[in-house]
C-alpha positions in Angstrom: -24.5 1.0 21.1 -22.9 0.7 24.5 -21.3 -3.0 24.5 -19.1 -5.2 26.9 -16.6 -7.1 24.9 -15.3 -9.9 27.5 -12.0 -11.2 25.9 -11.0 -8.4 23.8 -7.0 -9.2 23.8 -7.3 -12.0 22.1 -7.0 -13.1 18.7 -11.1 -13.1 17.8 -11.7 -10.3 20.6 -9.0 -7.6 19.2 -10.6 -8.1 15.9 -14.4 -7.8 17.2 -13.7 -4.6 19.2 -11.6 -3.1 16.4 -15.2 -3.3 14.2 -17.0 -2.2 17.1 -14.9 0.8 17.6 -15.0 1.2 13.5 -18.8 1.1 13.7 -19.0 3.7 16.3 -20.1 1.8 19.4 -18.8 2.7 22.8 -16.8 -0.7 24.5 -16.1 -1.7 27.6 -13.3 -4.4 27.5 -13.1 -7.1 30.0 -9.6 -8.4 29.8 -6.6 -10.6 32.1 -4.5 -7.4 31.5 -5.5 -3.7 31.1 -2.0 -3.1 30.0 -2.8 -4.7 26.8 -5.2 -2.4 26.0 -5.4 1.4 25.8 -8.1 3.6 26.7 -10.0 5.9 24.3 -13.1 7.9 24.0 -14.2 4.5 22.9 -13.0 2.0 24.6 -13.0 1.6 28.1 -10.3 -1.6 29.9 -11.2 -3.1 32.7 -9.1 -6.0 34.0 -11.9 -8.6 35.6 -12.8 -11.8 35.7 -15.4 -12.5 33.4 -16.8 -15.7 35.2 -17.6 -14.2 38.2 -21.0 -13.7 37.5 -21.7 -10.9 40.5 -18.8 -9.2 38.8 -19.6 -9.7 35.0 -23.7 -8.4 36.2 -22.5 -5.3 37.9 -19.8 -4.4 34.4 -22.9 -5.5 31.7 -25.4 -3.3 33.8 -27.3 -1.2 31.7 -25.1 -2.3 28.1 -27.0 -3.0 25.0 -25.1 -6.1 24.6 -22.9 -8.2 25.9 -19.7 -9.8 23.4 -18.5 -12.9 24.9 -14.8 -14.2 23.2 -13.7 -15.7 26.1 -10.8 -18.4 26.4 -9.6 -19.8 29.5 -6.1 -19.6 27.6 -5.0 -21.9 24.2 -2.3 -23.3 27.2 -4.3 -23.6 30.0 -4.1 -27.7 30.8 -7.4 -27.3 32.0 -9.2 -25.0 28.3 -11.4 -28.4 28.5 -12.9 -28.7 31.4 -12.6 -24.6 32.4 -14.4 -23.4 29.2 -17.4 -25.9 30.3 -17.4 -24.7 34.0 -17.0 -20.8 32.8 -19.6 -20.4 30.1 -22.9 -21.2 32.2 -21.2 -18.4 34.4 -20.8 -16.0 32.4 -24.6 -16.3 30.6 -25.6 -16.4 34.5 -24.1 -12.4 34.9 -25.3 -11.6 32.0 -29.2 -13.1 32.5 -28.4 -10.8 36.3 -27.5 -7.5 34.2 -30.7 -7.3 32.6 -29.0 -7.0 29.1 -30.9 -9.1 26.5 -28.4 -9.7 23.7 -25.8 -12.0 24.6 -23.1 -13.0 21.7 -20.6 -15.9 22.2 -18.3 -16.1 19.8 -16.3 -18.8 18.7 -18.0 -21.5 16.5 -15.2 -24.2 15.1 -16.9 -26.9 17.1 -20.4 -26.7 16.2 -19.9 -26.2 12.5 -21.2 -28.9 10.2 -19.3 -29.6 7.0 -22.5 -32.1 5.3 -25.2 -33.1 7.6 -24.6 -35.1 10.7 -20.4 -34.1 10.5 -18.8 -31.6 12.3 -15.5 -30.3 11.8 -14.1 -31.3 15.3 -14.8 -35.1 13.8 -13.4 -34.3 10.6 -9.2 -35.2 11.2 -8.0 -31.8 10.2 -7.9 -29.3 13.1 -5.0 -29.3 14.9 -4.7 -31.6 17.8 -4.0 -28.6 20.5 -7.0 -26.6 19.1 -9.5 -29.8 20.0 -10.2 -29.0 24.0 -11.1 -25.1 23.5 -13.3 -26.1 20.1 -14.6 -29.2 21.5 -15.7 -27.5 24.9 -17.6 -24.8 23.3 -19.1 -26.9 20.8 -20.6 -28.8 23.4 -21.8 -26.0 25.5 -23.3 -24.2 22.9 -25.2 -27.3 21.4 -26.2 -28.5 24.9 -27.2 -24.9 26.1 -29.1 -24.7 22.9 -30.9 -28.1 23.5 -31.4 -27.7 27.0 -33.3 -24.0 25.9 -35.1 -25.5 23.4 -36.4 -27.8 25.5 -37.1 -25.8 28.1 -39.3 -23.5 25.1 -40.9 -26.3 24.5 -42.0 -27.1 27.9 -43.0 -23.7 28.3 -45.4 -24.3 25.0 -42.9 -21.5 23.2 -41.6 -22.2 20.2 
């Protein structure tokens, strides 16, 4: 497979194209700083921003999938509110690329410990970790309601 890996410096990103690159797939990497990174057969770093979604359209253009770990940065005062602003973006390039798979990963904030209780309301992640897992909790459930419904409307299931 040919894939675009957006975020594949960071600490869930270095790991996924690491497997990709074990599985034999070719990778483009979308990432801050191309220095991080070094070019192979394989892998192919391309310092972008991921949330322009003109941008991320014309780099997921005629990939077999698109590998979102993006993070606005664990520091960023703003992880909140930017991961909620960025997301929609970045699903936007890809829907323009023409690529159908689409993977975000991440996941802390929409996992459910017993029915009706996520982690994020459990008490025991770490209070710096809350914006970035809370943000993409809520965009993926909302996203995932708001397709639903629109399935549904559409008389899909």
């Amino acid at each position: 497979m040919n894939v675009l890996l957006i975020g594949a410096t960071g600490y869930a990103g270095s790991a996924i194209l690491s497997e990709l690159v074990s599985r034999g797939h070719t990778v483009t990497a979308v990432v801050r700083n191309a220095a991080k990174l070094s070019a192979s057969d394989s892998v192919k770093p391309v310092e972008a921003d991921a949330t322009d979604p003109e941008v991320l359209a014309g780099l997921a253009s005629g990939k077999d999938a698109v590998i979102s770990a993006y993070n606005p940065g664990w520091k960023n005062p703003r992880l909140y509110e930017d991961t909620l602003e960025n997301y929609p973006k970045i699903v936007e390039g890809v829907r323009a690329s023409g690529v159908k798979r689409l993977l975000i990963v991440g996941g802390a904030g929409t996992l459910f410990v017993k029915p009706g209780v996520r982690l994020i309301d459990t008490g025991t992640l770490p209070a710096e970790w809350l914006p970035g897992v809370k943000s993409l909790g809520e965009f993926y459930l909302n996203y995932l309601l708001l397709f639903t419904a629109i399935l549904s409307l559409l008389g899909c299931r």
